[in-house]
LUMMI-406976 format. One line per field, with one value per atom (N, C-alpha, C): residue number from 0; residue in three letters; chain; atom name; z, x, y. Coordinates in pm, whole numbers, plus 50000, padded with zeros to 5 digits. Atoms other than C-alpha are relative to their C-alpha. Example, Ala and Ser with C-alpha at 12.3 -4.5 7.8 and 13.67 -1.06 7.14 Angstrom:
residues 2
n: (0,0,0,1,1,1)
res: (ALA,ALA,ALA,SER,SER,SER)
chain: (A,A,A,A,A,A)
atom: (N,CA,C,N,CA,C)
up: (50000,50780,50000,49994,50714,50073)
east: (50089,51230,50090,49918,51367,49923)
north: (49881,49550,50120,49881,49894,50109)
***
This chain:
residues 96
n: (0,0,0,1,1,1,2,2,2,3,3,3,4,4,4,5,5,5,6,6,6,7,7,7,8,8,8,9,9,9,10,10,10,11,11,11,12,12,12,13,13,13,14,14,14,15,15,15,16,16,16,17,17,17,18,18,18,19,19,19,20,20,20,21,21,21,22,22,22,23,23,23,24,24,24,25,25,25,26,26,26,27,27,27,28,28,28,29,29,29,30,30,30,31,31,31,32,32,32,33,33,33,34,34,34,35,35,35,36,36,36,37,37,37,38,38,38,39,39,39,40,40,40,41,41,41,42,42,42,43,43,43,44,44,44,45,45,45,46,46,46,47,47,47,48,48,48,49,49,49,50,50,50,51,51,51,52,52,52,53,53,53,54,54,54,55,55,55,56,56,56,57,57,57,58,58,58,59,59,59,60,60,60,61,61,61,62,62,62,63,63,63,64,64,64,65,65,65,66,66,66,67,67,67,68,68,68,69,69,69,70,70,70,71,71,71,72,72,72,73,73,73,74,74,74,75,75,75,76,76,76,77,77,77,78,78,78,79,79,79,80,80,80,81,81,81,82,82,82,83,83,83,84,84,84,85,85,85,86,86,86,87,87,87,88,88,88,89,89,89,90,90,90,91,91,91,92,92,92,93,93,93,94,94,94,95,95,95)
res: (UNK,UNK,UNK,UNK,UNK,UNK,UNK,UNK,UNK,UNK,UNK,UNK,UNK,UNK,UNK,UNK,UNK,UNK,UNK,UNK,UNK,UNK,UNK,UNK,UNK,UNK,UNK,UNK,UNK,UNK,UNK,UNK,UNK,UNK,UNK,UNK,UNK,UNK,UNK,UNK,UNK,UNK,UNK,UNK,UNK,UNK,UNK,UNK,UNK,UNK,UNK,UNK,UNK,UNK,UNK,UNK,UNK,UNK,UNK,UNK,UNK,UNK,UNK,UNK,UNK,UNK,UNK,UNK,UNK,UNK,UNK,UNK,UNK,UNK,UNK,UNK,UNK,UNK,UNK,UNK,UNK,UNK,UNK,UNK,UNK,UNK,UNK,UNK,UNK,UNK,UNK,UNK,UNK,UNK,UNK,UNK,UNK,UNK,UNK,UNK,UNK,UNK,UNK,UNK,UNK,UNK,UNK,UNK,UNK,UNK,UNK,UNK,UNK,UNK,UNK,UNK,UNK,UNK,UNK,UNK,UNK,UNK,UNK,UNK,UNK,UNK,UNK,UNK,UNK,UNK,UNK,UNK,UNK,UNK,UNK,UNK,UNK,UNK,UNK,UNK,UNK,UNK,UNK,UNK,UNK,UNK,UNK,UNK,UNK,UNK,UNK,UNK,UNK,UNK,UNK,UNK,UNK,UNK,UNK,UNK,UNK,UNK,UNK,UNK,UNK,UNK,UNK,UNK,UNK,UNK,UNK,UNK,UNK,UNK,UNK,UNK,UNK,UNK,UNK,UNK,UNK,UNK,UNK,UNK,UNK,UNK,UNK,UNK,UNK,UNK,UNK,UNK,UNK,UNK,UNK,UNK,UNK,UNK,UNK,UNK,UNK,UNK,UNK,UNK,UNK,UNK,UNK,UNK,UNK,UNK,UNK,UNK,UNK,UNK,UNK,UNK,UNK,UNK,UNK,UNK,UNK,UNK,UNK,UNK,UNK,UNK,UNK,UNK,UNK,UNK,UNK,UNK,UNK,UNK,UNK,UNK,UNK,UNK,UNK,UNK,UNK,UNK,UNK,UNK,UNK,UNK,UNK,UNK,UNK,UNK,UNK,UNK,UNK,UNK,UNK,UNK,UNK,UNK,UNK,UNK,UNK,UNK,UNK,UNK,UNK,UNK,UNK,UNK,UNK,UNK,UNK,UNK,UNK,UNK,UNK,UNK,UNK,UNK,UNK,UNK,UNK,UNK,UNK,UNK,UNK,UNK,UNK,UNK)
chain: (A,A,A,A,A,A,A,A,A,A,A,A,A,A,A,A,A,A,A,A,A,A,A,A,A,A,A,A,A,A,A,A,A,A,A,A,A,A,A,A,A,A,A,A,A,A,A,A,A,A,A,A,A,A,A,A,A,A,A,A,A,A,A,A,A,A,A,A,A,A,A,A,A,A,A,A,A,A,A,A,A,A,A,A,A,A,A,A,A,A,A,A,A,A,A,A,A,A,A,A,A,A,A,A,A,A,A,A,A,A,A,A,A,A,A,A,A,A,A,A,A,A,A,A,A,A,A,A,A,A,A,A,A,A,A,A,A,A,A,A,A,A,A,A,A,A,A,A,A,A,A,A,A,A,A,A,A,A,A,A,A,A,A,A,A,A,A,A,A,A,A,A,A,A,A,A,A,A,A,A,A,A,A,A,A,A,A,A,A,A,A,A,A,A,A,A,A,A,A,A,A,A,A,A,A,A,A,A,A,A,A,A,A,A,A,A,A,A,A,A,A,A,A,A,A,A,A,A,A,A,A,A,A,A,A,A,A,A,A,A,A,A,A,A,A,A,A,A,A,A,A,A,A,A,A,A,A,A,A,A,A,A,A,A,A,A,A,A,A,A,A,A,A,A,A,A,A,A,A,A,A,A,A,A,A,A,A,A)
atom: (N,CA,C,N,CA,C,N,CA,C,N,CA,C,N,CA,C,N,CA,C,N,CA,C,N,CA,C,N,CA,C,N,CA,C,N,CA,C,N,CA,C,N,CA,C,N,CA,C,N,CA,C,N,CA,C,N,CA,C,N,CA,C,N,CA,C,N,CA,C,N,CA,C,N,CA,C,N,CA,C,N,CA,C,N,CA,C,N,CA,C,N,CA,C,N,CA,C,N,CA,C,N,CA,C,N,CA,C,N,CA,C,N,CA,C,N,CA,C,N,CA,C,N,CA,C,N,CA,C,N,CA,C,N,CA,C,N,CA,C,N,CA,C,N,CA,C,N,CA,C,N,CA,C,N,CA,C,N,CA,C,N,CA,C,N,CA,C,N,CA,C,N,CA,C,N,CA,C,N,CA,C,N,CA,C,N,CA,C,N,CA,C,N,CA,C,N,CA,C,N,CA,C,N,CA,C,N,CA,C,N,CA,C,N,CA,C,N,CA,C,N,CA,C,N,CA,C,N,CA,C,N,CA,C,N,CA,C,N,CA,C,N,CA,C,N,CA,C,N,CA,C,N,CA,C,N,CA,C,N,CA,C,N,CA,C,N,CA,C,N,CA,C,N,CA,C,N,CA,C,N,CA,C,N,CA,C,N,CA,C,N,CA,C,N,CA,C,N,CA,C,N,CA,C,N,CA,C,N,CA,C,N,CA,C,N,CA,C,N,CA,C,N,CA,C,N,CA,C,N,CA,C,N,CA,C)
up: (50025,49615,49957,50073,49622,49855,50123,49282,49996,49976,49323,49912,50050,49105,49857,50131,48783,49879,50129,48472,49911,50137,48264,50116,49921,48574,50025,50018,48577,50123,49908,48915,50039,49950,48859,49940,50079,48664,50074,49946,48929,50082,49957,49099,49921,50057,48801,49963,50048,48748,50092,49870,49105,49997,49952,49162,49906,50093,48862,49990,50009,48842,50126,49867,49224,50069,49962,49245,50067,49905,49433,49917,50012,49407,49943,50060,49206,50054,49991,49374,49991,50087,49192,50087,49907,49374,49882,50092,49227,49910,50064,48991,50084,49901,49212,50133,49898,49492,50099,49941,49546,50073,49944,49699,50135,49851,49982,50075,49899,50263,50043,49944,50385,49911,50105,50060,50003,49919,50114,50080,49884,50413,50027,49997,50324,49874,50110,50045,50084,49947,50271,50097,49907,50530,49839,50056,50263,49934,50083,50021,50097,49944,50257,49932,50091,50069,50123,49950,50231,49949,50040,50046,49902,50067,49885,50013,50003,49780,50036,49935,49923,49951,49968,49851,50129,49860,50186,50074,49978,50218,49972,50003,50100,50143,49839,50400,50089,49905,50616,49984,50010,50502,50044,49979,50522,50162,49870,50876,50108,49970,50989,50003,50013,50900,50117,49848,51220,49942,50072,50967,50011,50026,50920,50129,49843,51277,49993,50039,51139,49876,50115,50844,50065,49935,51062,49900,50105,50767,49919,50093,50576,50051,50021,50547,49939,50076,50320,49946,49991,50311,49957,50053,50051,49924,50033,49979,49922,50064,49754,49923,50078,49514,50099,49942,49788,50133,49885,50111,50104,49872,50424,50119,49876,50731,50141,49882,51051,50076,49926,51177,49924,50065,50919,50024,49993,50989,50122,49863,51350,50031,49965,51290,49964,50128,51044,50130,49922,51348,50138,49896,51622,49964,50036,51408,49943,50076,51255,50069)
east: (49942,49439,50145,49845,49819,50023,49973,49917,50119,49871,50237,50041,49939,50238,50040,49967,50412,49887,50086,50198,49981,49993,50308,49987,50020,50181,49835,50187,49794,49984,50021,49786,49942,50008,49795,49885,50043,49545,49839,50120,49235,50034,49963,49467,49979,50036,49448,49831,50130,49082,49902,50107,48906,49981,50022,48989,49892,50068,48848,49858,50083,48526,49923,50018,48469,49992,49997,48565,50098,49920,48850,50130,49868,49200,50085,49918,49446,50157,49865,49834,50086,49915,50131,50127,49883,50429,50140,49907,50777,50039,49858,51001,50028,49870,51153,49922,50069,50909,49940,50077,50698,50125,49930,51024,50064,49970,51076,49870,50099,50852,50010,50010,50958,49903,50037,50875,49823,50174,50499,49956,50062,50463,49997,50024,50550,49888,50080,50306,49859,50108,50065,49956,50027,50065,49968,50020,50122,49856,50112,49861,49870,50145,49575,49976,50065,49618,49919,50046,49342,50003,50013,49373,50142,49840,49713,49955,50004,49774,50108,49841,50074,50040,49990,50214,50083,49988,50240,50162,49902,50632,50030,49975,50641,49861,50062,50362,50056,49894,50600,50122,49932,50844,49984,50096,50612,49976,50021,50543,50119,49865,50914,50038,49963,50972,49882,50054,50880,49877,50070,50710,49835,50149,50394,49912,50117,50224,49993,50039,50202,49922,50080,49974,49833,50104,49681,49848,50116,49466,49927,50054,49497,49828,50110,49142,49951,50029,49160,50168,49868,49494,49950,50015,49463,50160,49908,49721,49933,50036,49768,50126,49849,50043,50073,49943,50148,49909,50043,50043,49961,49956,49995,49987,50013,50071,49965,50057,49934,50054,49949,50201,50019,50049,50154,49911,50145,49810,49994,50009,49879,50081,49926,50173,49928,50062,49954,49917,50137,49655,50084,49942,49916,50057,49904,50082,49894,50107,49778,49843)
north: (50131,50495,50020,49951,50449,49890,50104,50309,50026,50049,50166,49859,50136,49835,50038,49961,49863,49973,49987,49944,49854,50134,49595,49938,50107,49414,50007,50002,49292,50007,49961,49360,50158,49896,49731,50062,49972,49744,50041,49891,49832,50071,49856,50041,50133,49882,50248,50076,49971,50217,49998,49941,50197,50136,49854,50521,50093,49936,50647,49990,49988,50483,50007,49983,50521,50172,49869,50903,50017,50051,50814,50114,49949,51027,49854,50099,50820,50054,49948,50887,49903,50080,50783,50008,50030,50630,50050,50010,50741,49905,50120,50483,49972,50104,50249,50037,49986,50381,49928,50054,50113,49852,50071,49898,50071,49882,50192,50006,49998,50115,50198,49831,50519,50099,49959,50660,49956,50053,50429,50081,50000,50544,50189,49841,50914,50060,50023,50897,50016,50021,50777,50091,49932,51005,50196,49866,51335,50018,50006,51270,49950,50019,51116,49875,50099,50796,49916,50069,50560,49856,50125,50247,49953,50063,50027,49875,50134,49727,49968,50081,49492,49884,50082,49184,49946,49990,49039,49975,49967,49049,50106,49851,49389,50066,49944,49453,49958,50020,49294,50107,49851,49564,50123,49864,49850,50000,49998,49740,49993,49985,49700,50129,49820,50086,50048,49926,50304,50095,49878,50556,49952,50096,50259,50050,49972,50340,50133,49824,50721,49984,50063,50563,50023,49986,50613,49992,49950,50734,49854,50118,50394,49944,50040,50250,49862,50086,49982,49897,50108,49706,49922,50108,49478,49949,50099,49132,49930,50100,48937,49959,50047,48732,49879,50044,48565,49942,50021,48351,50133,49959,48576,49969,50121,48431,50098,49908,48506,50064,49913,48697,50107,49859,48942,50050,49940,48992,50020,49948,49029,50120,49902,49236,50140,49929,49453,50067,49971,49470,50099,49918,49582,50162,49869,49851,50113,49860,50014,50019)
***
């Protein structure tokens, strides 16, 4: 699981703890990381992360960078915070 949402945000808060009570690898995005789709997407590919969370203009980001269709591994894409509209979720289905 990539954990990428900042600590003082209640969002990040079963990023930090799926992993744990699941058995799951916990990998930690740099400072300022989780606003670099490359950095994501090199994360994702190094480590084997299978599962991230997005809000769905930052997955519009992530999917804009060429690096995202080398993500192969992902497994599990979860949104939220925000609408997502169906050209995210189509862009999301073509690229991965």
């Amino acid at each position: 699981v990539l954990q990428k949402t900042s600590a003082s945000f209640d969002v990040s808060v079963w990023e930090f703890f799926w992993p744990l009570i699941t058995g799951a690898r916990l990998v930690l995005a740099r400072p300022g990381g989780q606003g670099d789709p490359q950095h994501i997407a090199d994360l994702v590919r190094r480590a084997s992360v299978t599962t991230v969370h997005f809000v769905p203009s930052m997955l519009q980001a992530f999917l804009a960078d060429p690096a995202a269709t080398e993500c192969t591994g992902l497994r599990r894409v979860l949104c939220s915070g925000e609408a997502l509209s169906g050209d995210a979720r189509d862009r999301f289905f073509r690229t991965l």
